[in-house]
C-alpha positions, 0 to 999 in steps of 0.5 A: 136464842142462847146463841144469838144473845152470846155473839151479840152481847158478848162477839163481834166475829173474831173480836168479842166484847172486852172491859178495861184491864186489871188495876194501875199501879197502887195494886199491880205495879207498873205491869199489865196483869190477868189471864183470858180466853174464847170460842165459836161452835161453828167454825173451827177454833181460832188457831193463833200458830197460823196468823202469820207474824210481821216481815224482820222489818217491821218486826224491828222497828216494833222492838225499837219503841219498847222502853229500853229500861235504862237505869237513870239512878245515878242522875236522880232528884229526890221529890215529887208525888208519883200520880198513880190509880187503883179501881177498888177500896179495900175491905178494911186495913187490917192485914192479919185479919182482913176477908180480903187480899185488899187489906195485905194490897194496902198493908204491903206499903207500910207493914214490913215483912221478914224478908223481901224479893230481890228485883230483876234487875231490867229482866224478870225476878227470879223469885231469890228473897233478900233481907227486909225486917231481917237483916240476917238469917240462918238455918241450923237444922232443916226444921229451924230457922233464925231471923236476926232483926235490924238494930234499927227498924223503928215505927213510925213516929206517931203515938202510941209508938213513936219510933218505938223498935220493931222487935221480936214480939211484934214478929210472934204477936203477928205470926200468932195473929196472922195463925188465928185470923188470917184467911191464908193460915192454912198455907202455912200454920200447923193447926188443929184443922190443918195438921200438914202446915209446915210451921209449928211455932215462932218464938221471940229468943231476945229482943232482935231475934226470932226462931221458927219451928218446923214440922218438916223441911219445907222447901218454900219457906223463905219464899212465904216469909217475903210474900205480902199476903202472908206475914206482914208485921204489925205493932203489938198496940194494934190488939192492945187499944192503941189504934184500930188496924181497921181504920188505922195503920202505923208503918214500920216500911218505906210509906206512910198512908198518910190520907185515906178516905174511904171509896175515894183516895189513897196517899201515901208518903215517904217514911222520914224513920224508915232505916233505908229513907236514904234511898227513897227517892220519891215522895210519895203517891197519890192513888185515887181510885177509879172504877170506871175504864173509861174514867181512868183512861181519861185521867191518863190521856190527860197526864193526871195518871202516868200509867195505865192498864190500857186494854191490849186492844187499844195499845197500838192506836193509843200509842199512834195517837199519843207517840211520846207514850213509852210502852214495856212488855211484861213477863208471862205472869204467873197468876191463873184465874179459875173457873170452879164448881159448886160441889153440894150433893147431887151437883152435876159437876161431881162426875168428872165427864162433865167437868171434862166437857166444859172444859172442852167448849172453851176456845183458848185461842180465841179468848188469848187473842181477844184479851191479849190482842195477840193477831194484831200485835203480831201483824205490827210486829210486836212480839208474842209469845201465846201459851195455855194454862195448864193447871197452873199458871204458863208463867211459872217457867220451868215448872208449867206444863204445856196443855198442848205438848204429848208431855200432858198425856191424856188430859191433852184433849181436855184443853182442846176445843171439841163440842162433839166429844163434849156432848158425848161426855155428857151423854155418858153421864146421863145428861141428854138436854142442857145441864140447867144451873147458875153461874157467878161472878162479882161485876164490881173492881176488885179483879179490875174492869176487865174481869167481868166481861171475861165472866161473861166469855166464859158463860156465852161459850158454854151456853152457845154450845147447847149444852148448858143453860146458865143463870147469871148471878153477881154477888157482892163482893164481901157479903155474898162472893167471898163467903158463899163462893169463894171461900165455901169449898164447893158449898154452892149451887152451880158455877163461879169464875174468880180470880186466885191469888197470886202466889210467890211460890208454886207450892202455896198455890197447889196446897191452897186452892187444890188440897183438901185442906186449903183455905182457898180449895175448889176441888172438894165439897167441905174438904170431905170429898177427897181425892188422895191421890191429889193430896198425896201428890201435893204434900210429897212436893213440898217437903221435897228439897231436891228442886230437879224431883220437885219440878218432876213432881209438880208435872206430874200432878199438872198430868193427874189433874188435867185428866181430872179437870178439877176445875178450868183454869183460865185459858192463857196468856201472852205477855202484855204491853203497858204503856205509861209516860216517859218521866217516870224514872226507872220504870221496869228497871227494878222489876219485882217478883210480884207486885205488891211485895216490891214497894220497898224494892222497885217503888223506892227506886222509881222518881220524877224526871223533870227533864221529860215531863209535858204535863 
């Protein structure tokens, strides 16, 4: 049965089947980073408010081991190749033009931006942008921004640039580059298919100075131009023949990729040209990649990698075992990984009842504490600190809505487990016997090895309720998922879980996996089948630069699409603890934004502390 093959292939009574986490440093920092949740149909939901926490004793002894994040800068040497991992390969190099946010992972170590996120400074970021291609900006008009570049930014000194200047036409071809080719532009361009982007045009003045044109006052504008998926600036030789930004790169930041074999390594290395080279304090890092869990954790356990993403259910005994490990806990993270809806004619999932009864088998609980270990860490005395994903991801504080709280409304019951009225849901639309159709999801790195048995949860939990019975697919990660299914806009048969991206800023979030129009929406069938009240609700937030009536109106539409169940974000979360080896300097003293927009502000900081190294 169903039943028999979830619990054994994917439970073990309160502790279901997990894989290893999301990707080492090289993709996702020093930070432990992903979503989860879970659920049992005979039993009452796990309710994570009553595990009782650890006596005041213990919980103190527990905070007493977390890194203390001390800033060692001024004691610094220079030197050394940090020893770092990544699970996957990238797609290709290019950035600007890539399918896959792999290329704009890498891109994010020599490609500079405009502008960079300033780092908390041992607590989170907060999301401010500082100067980075740019030395200087202003905004005469809501609808006009000016960007003076640095003097003395040069590329590399490789041909054919050879420390040529980064000017203003580099910034304009890549912006035009990154509006014709990028799988982001809709986010931001004003193009003929896409009439809402907010920027109409950037043009070079002089050799130092860029100006942007805006169709309206556009609330995160400053925030898109520090984000590392968006416009990262290549040289002009790229288009030309120069090299092949495939297979090649020429950086203009902190990092040279000075060895990169494909399905094997990447390493990088400090840029001798780069106008901050001052403040660089390592010499680069080595960044194999790994696929396999238990492979990399080996490497960790050996010292061959400082740090690791070591699954949340092994924190605590590894940390017996190896005790000179230091150990940080991160911030609620702001990315919320989904599970979407094929849309074709015909498809089930059309009537929101039955989107409303999936989403209603889910025990969120359960799958917080199974991927977050969160029972556990609190009897040790660990501190937690479990929430729901609402629409959006629980990280985004002050704007997250909690699923739990009166203040979601109706859709409240909508993120409670509840097989009974789930069933009746279905029955009103018309469905009397298991809705029969596919489900998928790629079984290979690119989320990291924890993704695929997440996949698996989500499958097992609506099958063990009786009432779907699901085909598993596993696409390949370029030809099939990203085409077919991630990027199809609801072209598909069936049911996918995937990951999202993640975004710096609300808005870019909102409009680009919920608005009819953007690149990566899941919530209308080739952007034809609209709901305009979700569209309406979207723009309006926006172009409003009052930031008290925005958050009201980002709630609000968290409200509307919670009683829509549009599609089922990822259950939750709890800050995650990460454990790495103690002579990493700096580590989680300069903590970025995001991860991979602070290789110019947090890996430039970190350095070898000799003094405590074992390996």
């Amino acid at each position: 049965m169903a039943r028999d093959r979830f619990w054994e292939n994917s439970f073990s009574r309160r502790r279901m089947l997990t894989g290893g986490a999301a990707t080492g440093l090289g993709l996702t920092s020093l930070g432990l980073v992903g979503c989860g949740g879970g659920g049992d149909a005979d039993e009452e939901p796990v309710d994570l408010e009553s595990v009782p926490t650890a006596d005041a004793t213990t919980q103190q002894k527990a905070q007493s081991i977390l890194w203390p994040r001390e800033d060692t800068t001024a004691k610094a040497t220079k030197g050394e190749i940090y020893q770092a991992y990544t699970t996957a390969d990238v797609t290709n190099l290019d950035p600007l033009a890539s399918p896959s946010f792999t290329a704009n992972s890498a891109g994010s170590w020599y490609y500079p931006r405009l502008l960079s996120y300033k780092p908390g400074y041992k607590v989170p970021a907060k999301g401010d942008v500082q100067g980075y291609l740019a030395e200087s900006w202003q905004q005469p008009e809501p609808t006009k921004v000016i960007f003076k570049l640095r003097p003395n930014a040069v590329w590399e000194n490789a041909a054919p640039l050879n420390k040529r200047p980064i000017d203003a036409e580099d910034v304009v071809f890549s912006w035009t580059k990154f509006a014709a080719k990028n799988t982001s532009r809709k986010d931001l361009a004003k193009l003929a298919d896409n009439p809402n982007g907010p920027v109409e045009s950037m043009t070079a003045i002089d050799k130092n100075t860029v100006e942007v044109k805006l169709q309206y006052p556009y609330a995160p504008f400053l925030s898109a131009m520090a984000y590392s998926r968006y416009l990262q600036v290549m040289p002009r030789e790229s288009e030309s023949g120069g090299y092949d930004p495939r297979n090649e790169v020429r950086s203009g930041g902190p990092w040279i990729l000075s060895n990169y074999q494909r399905n094997v390594t990447f390493q990088y290395r400090k840029n001798p040209d780069y106008w901050d080279a001052s403040n660089v304090l390592l010499n680069g890092f080595d960044i194999p990649i790994i696929p396999e869990y238990a492979a990399g954790l080996a490497q960790f356990r050996a010292k061959k990698v400082w740090s690791f993403a070591v699954r949340q259910e092994e924190i605590i005994q590894l940390k017996k075992d190896l005790p000179e490990l230091a150990i940080d806990q991160a911030a609620h993270g702001r990315t919320c990984w989904i599970t979407y809806f094929g849309l074709k004619p015909g498809t089930p999932f059309a009537d929101d009842r039955v989107r409303r009864a999936a989403s209603m088998l889910i025990d969120r609980d359960l799958w917080i504490d199974t991927f977050y270990n969160v029972a556990e860490f609190r009897t040790a005395g660990y501190p937690t600190d479990v929430r729901y994903h609402s629409h959006i991801s629980a990280g985004w504080e002050g704007t997250w809505l909690d699923p739990k709280s009166a203040d979601m409304g109706e859709g409240k019951a909508n993120f409670t487990k509840n097989v009974a009225d789930a069933k009746k849901l279905l029955e009103a639309a018309g469905f009397t016997s298991p809705i029969e159709t596919d489900i998928a999801w790629i079984a290979t790195g690119q989320y990291g090895t924890t993704f695929p048995k997440q996949a698996e949860v989500i499958k097992g939990m609506l099958e063990e309720s009786g009432l779907f019975k699901l085909k598993q697919v596993n696409p390949d990660y370029q030809t099939d998922y990203l085409p077919k299914y991630y990027f199809a806009k609801g072209d598909f048969t069936g049911i996918a879980v995937g990951a999202s991206t993640a975004y710096p800023e609300v808005d870019q979030f909102l409009f680009s996996y919920y608005h009819s129009q953007g690149a990566r929406q899941k919530s209308s069938y080739q952007g034809t089948v609209v709901d305009a009240k979700s569209d309406a609700m979207i723009e309006a937030q926006r172009k409003e630069l009052d930031t008290a009536k925005r958050t009201q109106m980002i709630k609000d539409w968290q409200k509307y699409a919670a009683t829509k169940m549009i599609l089922i974000p990822y259950p939750g979360q709890s800050p995650a603890f990460s454990l790495f080896w103690p002579w990493i300097g700096n580590a989680g003293v300069f903590r970025a934004w995001d991860a991979e927009s602070g290789r110019d502000t947090t890996e430039t900081k970190l350095w070898f502390d000799k003094s405590k190294y074992t390996g």
